[in-house]
C-alpha positions as CSV (number, residue, x, y, z in Angstrom):
1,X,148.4,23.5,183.6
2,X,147.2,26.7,181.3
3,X,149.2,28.7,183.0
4,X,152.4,26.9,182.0
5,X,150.9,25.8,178.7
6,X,151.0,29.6,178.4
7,X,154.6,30.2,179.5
8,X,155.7,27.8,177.6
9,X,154.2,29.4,174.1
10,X,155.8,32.6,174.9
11,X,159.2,30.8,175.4
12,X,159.9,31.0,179.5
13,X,161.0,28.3,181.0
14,X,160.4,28.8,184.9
15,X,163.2,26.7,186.1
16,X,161.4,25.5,189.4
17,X,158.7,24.0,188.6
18,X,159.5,20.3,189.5
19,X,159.5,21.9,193.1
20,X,156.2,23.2,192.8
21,X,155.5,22.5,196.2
22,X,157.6,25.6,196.7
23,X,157.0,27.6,193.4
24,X,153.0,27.0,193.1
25,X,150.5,29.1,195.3
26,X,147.4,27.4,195.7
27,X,144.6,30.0,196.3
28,X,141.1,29.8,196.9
29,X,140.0,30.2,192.7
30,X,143.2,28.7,191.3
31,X,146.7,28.0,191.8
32,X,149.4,30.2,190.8
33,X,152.9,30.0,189.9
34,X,155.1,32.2,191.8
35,X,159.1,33.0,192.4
36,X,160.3,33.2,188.6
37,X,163.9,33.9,190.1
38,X,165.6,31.3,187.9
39,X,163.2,31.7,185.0
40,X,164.7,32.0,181.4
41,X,164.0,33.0,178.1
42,X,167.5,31.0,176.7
43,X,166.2,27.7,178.4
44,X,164.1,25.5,176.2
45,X,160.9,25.8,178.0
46,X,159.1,22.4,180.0
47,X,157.1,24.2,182.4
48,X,154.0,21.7,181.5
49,X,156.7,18.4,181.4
50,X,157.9,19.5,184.8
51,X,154.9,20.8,186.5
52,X,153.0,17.0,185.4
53,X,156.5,15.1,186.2
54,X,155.9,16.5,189.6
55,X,152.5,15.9,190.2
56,X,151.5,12.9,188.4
57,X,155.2,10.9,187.6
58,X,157.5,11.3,190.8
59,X,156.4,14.2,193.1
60,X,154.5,13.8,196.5
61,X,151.5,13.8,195.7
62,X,151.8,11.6,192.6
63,X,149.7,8.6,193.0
64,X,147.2,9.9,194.9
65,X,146.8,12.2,191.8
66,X,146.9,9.3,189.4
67,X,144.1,7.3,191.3
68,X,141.8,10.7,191.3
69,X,142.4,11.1,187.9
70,X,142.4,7.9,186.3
71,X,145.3,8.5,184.9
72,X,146.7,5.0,185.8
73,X,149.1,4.5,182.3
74,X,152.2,6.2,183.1
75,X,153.9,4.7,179.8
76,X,150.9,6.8,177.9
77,X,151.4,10.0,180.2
78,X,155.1,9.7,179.5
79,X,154.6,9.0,175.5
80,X,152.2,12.3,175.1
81,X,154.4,14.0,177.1
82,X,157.0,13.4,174.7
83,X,155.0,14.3,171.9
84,X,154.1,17.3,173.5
85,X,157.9,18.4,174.0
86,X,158.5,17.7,170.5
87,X,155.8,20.4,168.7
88,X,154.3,22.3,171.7
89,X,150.9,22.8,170.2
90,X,147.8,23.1,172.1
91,X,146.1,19.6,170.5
92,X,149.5,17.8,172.0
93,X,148.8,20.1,175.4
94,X,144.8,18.6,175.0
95,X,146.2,15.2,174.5
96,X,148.1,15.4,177.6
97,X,145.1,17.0,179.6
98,X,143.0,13.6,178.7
99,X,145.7,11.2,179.1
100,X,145.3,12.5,182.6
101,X,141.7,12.2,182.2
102,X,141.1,16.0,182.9
């Protein structure tokens, strides 16, 4: 999540990330974002949107995620999402970390 937090402050948008089952390496310390192919700097950026969209919304591995989490309130998830796309600061970005209860 900090890594696209961070891409997302310094304005690229990855492009993939909704897929990150093929654009996310998970490694033995951390996971890492890979294959910036379609990446942009015109985009507007939703790296975190997508990346959470993926995992905790609609992707795979969703509600298994939700139920490890906690995060059980997708209407909450979605609303601090949304506040998140609207100012992209890192309290919105902290909101939506405990929202998902991490």
């Amino acid at each position: 999540m900090e890594q696209c937090f961070t891409l997302d402050k310094i304005g690229l948008d990855h492009g993939e990330l909704s897929h990150a089952h093929k654009n996310v390496l998970v490694t033995s310390e951390y996971p890492v974002i890979i294959d910036f192919e379609s990446a942009s700097l015109k985009r507007r950026t939703s790296n975190v949107t997508s990346i959470i969209q993926y995992l905790f919304i609609a992707g795979r591995v969703s509600r298994i995620l939700r139920e490890i989490t906690s995060c059980d309130n997708e209407k909450n998830l979605i609303e601090s999402l949304t506040r998140y796309k609207r100012s992209m600061t890192r309290d919105e970005f902290e909101n939506v970390l405990s929202v998902l209860g991490l």
